[in-house]
Short mmCIF file of the C-alpha atoms (twelve columns), coordinates in Angstrom:
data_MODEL
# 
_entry.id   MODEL 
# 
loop_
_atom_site.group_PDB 
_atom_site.id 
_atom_site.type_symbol 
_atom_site.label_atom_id 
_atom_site.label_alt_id 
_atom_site.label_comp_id 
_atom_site.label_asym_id 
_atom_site.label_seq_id 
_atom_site.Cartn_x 
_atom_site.Cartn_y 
_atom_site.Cartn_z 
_atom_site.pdbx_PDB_model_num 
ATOM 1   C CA . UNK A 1   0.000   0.000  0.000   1 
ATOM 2   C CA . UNK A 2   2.962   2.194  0.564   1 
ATOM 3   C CA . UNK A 3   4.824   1.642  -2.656  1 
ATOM 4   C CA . UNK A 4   1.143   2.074  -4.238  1 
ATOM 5   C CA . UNK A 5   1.081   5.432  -2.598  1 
ATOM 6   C CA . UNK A 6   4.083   6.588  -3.189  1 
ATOM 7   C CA . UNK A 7   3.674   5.814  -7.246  1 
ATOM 8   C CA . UNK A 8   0.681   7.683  -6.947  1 
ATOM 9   C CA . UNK A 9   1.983   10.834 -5.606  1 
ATOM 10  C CA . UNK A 10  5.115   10.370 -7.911  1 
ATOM 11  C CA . UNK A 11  2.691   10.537 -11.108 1 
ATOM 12  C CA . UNK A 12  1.091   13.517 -9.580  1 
ATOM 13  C CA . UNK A 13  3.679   15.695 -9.457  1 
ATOM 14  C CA . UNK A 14  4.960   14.569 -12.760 1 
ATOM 15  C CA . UNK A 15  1.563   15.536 -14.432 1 
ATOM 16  C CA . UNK A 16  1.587   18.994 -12.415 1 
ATOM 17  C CA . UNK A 17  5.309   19.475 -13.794 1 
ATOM 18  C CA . UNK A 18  4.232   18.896 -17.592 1 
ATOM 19  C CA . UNK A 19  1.043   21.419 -17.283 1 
ATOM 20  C CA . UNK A 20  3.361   24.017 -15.812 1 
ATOM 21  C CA . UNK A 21  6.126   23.028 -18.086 1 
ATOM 22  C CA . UNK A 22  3.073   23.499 -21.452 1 
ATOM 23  C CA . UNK A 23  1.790   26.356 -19.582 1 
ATOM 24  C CA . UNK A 24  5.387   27.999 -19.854 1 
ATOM 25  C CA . UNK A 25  5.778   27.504 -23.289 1 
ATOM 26  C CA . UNK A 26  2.509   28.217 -24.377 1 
ATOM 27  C CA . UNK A 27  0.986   32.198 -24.881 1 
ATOM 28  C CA . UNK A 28  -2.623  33.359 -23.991 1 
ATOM 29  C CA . UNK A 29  -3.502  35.728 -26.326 1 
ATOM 30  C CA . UNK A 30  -6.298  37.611 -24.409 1 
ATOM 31  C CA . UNK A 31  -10.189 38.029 -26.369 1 
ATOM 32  C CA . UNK A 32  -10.447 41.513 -26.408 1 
ATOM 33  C CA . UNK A 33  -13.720 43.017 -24.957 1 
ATOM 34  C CA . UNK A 34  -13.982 46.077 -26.990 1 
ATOM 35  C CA . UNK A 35  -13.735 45.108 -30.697 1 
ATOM 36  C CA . UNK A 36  -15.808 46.746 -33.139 1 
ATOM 37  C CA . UNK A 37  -19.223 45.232 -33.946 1 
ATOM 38  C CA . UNK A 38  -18.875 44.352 -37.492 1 
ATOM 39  C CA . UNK A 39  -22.408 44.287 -39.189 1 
ATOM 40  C CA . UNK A 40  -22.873 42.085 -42.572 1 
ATOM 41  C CA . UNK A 41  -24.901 43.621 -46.016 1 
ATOM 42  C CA . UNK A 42  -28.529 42.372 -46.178 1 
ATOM 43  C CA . UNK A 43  -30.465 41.455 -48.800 1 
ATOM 44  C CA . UNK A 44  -33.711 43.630 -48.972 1 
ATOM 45  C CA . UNK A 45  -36.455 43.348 -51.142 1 
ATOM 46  C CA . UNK A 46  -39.062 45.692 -51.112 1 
ATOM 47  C CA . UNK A 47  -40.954 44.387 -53.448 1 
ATOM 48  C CA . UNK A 48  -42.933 42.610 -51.270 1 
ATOM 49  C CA . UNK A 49  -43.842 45.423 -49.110 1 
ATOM 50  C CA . UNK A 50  -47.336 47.536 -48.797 1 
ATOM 51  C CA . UNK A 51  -47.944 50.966 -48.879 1 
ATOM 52  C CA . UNK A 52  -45.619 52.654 -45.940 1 
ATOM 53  C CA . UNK A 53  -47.831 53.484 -42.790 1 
ATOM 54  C CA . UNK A 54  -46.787 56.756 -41.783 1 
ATOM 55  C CA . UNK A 55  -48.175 56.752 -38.463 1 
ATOM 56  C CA . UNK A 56  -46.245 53.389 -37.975 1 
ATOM 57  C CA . UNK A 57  -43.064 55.163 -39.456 1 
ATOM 58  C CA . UNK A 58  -42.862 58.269 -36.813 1 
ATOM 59  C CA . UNK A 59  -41.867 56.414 -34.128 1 
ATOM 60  C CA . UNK A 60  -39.224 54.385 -36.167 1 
ATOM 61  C CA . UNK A 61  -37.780 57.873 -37.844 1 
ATOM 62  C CA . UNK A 62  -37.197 59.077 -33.840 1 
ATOM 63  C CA . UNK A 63  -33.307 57.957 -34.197 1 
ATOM 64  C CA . UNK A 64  -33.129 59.740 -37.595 1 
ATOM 65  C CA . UNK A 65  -33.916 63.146 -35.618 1 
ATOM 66  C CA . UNK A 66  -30.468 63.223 -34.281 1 
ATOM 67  C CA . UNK A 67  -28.702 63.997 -37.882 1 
ATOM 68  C CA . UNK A 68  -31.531 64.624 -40.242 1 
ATOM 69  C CA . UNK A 69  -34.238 66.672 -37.480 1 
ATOM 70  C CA . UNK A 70  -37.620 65.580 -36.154 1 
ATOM 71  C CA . UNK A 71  -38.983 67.102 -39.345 1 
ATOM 72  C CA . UNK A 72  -36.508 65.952 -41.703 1 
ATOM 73  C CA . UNK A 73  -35.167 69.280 -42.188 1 
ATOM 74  C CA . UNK A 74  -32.030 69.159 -40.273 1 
ATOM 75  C CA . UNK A 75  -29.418 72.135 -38.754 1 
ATOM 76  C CA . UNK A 76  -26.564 70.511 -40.106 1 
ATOM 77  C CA . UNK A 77  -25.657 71.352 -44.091 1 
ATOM 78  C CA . UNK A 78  -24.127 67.865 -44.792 1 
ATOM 79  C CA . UNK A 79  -26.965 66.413 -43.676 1 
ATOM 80  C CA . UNK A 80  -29.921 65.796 -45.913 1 
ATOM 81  C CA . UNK A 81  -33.603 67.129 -45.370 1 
ATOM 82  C CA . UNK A 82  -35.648 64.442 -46.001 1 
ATOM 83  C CA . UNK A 83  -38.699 66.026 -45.510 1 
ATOM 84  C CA . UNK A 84  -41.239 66.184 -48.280 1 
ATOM 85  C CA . UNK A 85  -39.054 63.756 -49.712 1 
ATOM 86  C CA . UNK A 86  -40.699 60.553 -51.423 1 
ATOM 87  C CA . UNK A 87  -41.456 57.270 -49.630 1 
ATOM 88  C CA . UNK A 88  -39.934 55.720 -52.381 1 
ATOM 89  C CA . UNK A 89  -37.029 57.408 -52.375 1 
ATOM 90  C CA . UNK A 90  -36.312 57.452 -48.990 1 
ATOM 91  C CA . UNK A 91  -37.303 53.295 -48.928 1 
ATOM 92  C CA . UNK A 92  -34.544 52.836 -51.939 1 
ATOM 93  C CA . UNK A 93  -31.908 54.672 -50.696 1 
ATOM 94  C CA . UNK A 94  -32.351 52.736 -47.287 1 
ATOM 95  C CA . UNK A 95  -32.025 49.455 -49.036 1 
ATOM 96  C CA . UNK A 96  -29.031 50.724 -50.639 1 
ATOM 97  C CA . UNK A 97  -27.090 51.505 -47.150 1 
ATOM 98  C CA . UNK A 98  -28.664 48.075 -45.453 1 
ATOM 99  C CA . UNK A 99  -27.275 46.270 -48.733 1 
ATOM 100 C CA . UNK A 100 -23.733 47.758 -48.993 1 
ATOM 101 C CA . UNK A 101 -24.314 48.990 -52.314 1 
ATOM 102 C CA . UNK A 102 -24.223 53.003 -51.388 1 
ATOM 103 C CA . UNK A 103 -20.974 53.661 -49.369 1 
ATOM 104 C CA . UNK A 104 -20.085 57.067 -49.963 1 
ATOM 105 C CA . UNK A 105 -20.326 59.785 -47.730 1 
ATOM 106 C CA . UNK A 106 -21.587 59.204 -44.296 1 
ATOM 107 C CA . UNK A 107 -23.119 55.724 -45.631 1 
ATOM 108 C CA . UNK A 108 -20.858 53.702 -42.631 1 
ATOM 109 C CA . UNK A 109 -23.416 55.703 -40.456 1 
ATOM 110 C CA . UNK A 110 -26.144 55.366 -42.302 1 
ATOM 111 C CA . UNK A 111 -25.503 51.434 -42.862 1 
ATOM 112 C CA . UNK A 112 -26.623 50.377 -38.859 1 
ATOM 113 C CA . UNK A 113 -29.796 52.158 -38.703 1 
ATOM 114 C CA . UNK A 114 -30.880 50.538 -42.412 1 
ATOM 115 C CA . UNK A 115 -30.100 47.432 -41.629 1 
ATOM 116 C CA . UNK A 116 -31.740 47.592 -37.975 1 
ATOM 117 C CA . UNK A 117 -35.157 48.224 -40.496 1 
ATOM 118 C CA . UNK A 118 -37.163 45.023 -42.343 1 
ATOM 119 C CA . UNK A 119 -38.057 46.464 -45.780 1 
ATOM 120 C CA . UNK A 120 -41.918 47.402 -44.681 1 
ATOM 121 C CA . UNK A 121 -40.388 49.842 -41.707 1 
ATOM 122 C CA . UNK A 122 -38.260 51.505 -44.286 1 
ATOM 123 C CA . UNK A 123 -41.885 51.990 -46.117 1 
ATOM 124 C CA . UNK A 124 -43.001 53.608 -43.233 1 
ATOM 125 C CA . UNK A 125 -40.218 55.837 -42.643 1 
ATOM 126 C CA . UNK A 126 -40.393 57.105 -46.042 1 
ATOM 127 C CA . UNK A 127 -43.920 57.781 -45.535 1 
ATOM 128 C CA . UNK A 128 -43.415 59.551 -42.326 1 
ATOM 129 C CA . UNK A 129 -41.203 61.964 -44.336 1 
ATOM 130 C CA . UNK A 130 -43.006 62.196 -46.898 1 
ATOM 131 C CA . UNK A 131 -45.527 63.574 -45.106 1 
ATOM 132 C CA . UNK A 132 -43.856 66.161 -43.216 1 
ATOM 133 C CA . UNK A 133 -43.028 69.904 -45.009 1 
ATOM 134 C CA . UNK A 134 -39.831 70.560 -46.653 1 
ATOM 135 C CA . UNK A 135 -37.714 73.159 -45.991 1 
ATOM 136 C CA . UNK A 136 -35.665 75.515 -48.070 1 
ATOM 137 C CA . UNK A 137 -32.348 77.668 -47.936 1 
ATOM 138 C CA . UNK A 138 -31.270 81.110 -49.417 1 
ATOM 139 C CA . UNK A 139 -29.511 81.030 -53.078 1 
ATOM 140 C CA . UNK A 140 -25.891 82.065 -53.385 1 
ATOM 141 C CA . UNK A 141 -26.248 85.644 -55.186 1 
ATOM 142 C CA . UNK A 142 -22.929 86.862 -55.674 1 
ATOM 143 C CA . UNK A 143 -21.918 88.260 -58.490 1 
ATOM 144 C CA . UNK A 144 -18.746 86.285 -60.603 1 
ATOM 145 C CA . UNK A 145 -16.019 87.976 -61.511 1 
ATOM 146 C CA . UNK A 146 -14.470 86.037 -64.225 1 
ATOM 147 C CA . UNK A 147 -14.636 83.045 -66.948 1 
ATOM 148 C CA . UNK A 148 -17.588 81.882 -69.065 1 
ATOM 149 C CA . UNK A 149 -20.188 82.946 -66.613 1 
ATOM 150 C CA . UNK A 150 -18.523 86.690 -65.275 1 
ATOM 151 C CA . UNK A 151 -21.296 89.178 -64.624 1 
ATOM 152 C CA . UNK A 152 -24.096 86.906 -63.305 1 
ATOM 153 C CA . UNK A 153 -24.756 86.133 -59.962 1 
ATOM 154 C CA . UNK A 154 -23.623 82.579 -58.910 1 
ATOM 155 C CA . UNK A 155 -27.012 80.919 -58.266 1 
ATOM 156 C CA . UNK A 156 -28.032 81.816 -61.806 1 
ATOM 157 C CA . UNK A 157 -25.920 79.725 -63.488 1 
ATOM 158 C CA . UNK A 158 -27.184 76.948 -61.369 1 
ATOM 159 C CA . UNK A 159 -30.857 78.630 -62.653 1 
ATOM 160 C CA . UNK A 160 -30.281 78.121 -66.036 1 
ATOM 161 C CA . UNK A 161 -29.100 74.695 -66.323 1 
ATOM 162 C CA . UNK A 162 -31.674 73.598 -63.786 1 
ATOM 163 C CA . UNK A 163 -34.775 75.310 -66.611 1 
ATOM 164 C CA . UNK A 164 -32.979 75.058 -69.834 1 
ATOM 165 C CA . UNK A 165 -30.057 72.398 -69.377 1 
ATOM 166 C CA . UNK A 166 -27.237 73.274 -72.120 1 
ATOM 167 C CA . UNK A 167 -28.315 71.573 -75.298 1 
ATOM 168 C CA . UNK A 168 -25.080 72.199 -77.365 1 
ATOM 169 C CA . UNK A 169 -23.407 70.294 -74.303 1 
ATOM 170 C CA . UNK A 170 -25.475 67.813 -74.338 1 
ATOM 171 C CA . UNK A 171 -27.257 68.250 -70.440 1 
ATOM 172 C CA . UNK A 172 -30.590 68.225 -69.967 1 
ATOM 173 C CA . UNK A 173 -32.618 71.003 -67.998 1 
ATOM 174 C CA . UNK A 174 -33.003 69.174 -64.420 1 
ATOM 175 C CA . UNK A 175 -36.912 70.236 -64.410 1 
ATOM 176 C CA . UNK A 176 -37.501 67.839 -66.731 1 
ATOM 177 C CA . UNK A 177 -37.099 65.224 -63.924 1 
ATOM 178 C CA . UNK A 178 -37.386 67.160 -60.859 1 
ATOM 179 C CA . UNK A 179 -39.890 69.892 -62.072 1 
ATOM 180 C CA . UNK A 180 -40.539 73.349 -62.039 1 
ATOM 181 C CA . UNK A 181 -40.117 73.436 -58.133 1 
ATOM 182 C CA . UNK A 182 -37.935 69.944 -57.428 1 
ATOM 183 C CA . UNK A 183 -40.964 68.404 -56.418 1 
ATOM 184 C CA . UNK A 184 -39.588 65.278 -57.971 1 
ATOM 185 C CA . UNK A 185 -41.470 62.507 -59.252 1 
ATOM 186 C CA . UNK A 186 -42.550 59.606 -56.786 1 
ATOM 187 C CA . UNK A 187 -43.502 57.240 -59.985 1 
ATOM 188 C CA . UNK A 188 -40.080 57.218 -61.828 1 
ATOM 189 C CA . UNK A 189 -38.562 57.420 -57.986 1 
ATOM 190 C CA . UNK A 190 -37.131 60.474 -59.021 1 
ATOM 191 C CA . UNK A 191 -36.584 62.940 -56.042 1 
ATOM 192 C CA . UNK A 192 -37.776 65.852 -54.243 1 
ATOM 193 C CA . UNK A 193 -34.333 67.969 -54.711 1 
ATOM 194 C CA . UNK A 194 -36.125 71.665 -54.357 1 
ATOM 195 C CA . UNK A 195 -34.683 73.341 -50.894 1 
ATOM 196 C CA . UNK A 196 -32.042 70.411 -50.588 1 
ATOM 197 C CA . UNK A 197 -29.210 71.374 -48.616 1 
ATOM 198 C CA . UNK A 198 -25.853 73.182 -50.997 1 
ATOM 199 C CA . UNK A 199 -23.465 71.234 -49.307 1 
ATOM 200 C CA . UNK A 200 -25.482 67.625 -49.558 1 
ATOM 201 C CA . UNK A 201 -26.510 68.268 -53.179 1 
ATOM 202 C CA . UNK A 202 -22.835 69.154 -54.136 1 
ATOM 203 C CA . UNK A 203 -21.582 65.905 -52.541 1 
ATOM 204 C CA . UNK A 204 -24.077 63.747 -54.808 1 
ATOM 205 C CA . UNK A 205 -23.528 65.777 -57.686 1 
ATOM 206 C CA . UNK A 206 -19.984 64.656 -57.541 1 
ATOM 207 C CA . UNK A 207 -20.436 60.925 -56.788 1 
ATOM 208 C CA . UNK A 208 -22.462 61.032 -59.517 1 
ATOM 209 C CA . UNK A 209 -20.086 62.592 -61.957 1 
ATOM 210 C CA . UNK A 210 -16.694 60.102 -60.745 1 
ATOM 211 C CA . UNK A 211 -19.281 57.344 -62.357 1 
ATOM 212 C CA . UNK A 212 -18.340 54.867 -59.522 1 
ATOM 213 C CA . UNK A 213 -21.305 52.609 -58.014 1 
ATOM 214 C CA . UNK A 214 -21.767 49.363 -56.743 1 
ATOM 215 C CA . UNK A 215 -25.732 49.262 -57.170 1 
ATOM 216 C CA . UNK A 216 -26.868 46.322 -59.093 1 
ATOM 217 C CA . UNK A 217 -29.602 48.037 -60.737 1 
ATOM 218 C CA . UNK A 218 -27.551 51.390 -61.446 1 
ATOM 219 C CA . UNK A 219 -30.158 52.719 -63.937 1 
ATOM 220 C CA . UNK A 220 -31.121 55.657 -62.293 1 
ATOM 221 C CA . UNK A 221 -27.621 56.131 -61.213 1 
ATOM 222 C CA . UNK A 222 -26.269 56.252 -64.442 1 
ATOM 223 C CA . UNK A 223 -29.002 58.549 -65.363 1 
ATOM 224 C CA . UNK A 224 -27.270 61.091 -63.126 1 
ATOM 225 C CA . UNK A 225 -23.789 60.198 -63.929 1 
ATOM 226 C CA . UNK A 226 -24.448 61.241 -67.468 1 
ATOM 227 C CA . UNK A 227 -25.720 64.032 -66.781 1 
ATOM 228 C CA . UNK A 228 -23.193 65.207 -64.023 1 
ATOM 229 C CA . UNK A 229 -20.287 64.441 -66.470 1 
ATOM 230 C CA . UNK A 230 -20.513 67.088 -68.388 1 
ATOM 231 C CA . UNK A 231 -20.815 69.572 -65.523 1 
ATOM 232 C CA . UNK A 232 -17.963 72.098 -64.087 1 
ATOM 233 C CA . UNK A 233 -16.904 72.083 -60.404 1 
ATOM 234 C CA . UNK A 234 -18.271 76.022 -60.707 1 
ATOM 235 C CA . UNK A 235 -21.588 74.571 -62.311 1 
ATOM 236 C CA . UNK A 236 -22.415 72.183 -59.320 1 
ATOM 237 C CA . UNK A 237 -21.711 74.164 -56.843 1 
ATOM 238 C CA . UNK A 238 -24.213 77.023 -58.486 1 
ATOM 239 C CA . UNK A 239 -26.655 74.480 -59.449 1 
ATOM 240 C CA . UNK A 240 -26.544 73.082 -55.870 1 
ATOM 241 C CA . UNK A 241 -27.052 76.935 -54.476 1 
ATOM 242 C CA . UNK A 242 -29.795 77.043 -56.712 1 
ATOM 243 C CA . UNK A 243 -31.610 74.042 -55.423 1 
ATOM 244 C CA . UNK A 244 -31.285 74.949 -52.139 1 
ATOM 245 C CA . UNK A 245 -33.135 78.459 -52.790 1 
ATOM 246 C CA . UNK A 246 -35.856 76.193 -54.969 1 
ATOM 247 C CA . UNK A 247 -38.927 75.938 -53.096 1 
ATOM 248 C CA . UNK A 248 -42.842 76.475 -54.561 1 
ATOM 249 C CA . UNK A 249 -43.292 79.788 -53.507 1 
ATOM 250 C CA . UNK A 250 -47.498 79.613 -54.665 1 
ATOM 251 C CA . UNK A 251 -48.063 76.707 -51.895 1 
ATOM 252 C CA . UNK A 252 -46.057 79.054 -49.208 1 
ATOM 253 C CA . UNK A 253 -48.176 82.003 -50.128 1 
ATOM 254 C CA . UNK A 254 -51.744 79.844 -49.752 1 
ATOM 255 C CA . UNK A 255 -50.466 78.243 -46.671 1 
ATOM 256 C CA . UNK A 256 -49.970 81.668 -45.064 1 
ATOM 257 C CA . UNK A 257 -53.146 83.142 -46.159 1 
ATOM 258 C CA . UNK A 258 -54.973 80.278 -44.967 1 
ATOM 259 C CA . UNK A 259 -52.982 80.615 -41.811 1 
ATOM 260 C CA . UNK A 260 -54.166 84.364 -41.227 1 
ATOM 261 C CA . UNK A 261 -58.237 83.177 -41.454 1 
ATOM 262 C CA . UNK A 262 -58.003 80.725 -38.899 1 
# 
């Protein structure tokens, strides 16, 4: 019983001696408990949605207030109203961040939110916006100094490609999309553009003319991109001031008068 115990012990402190001798030799490379969340593209088909509930969509649009405004028209001039803005639209352009397929800009922001959304809440969203009443800015009117365009104010270069494009150049008056006030047109999914913030519409503007997307239905992208090609830096930048002034002055002047008779 002795010997027995003796072995035992012995065989013990042999198999201690190996683990430490293993643990020696061996390095822990600690988990870290901070690393960044990385979230995957989705697939999102909004094709089988319904009709966006706006009601439904307010209280999902409350974490959009903190960049884009309660409203949709936000403080910030990188940041784009989406008020007034089609349901459409805004549903698309969702999909686009969720999916990975838009990634310019602030689109690693943009990408969480989206992809925290099922299609039919990105319905409602855009009907929430939709619903609410767009803003608009004040036009650039200084007068330019020099080149093609010396003696007119800035803005009204932007004013006369937006109403009569530049044929000879090939670019087509932006109306003829957008309309008269940059309504837009919710059919074609074209968008509301009129009161869009300078610094926003500038930054799409030039996306558009570098050519570069990764949508897989880039129709309406390309759309833009041929029509952006053509374009100076000068003639964005005044067509984005223009925009930004763009609003449909008849509906303000109703509105008020209707206000006043209450």
């Amino acid at each position: 019983m002795r010997h027995a115990r003796v072995i035992a012990l012995a065989g013990l402190a042999i198999a201690a001696t190996a683990v430490a001798a293993y643990a020696a030799q061996t390095t822990v490379v600690p988990v870290p408990d901070n690393a960044p969340v990385q979230t995957a593209p989705l697939e999102v088909d909004l094709s089988k949605t319904q009709w966006g509930d706006a009601e439904a969509g307010a209280g999902k649009a409350a974490a959009c207030g903190a960049c884009h405004g309660a409203d949709g028209n936000p403080d910030v001039p990188t940041y784009p109203r989406l008020a007034g803005q089609s349901e459409r639209y805004i549903a698309r352009q969702l999909a686009l961040f969720a999916s990975g397929e838009r990634h310019s800009g602030l689109a690693a922001v943009m990408a969480p939110f989206a992809q925290a959304l099922s299609p039919q809440d990105m319905r409602d969203v855009g009907a929430y916006f939709a619903r609410q009443k767009a803003g608009a800015g004040v036009a650039d009117d200084t007068v330019v100094a020099d080149g093609p365009y010396a003696g007119l104010k800035f803005y009204e270069i932007g004013q006369q490609l937006y109403r009569g494009g530049a044929p000879e150049r090939g670019i087509p008056a932006c109306l003829a999309c957008h309309g008269p006030t940059g309504a837009g047109n919710p059919g074609p999914a074209y968008p509301h553009i009129g009161g869009q913030q300078a610094d926003y519409t500038t930054q799409r503007l030039t996306e558009y003319k570098a050519g570069v997307t990764s949508e897989k239905d880039p129709a309406l992208f390309h759309i833009m991109a041929q029509v952006t090609a053509k374009l100076t830096e000068q003639e964005i930048g005044a067509l984005s001031s223009y925009i930004q002034g763009l609003h449909d002055r008849a509906d303000d002047v109703a509105a008020a008068g209707a206000a006043s008779k209450q």
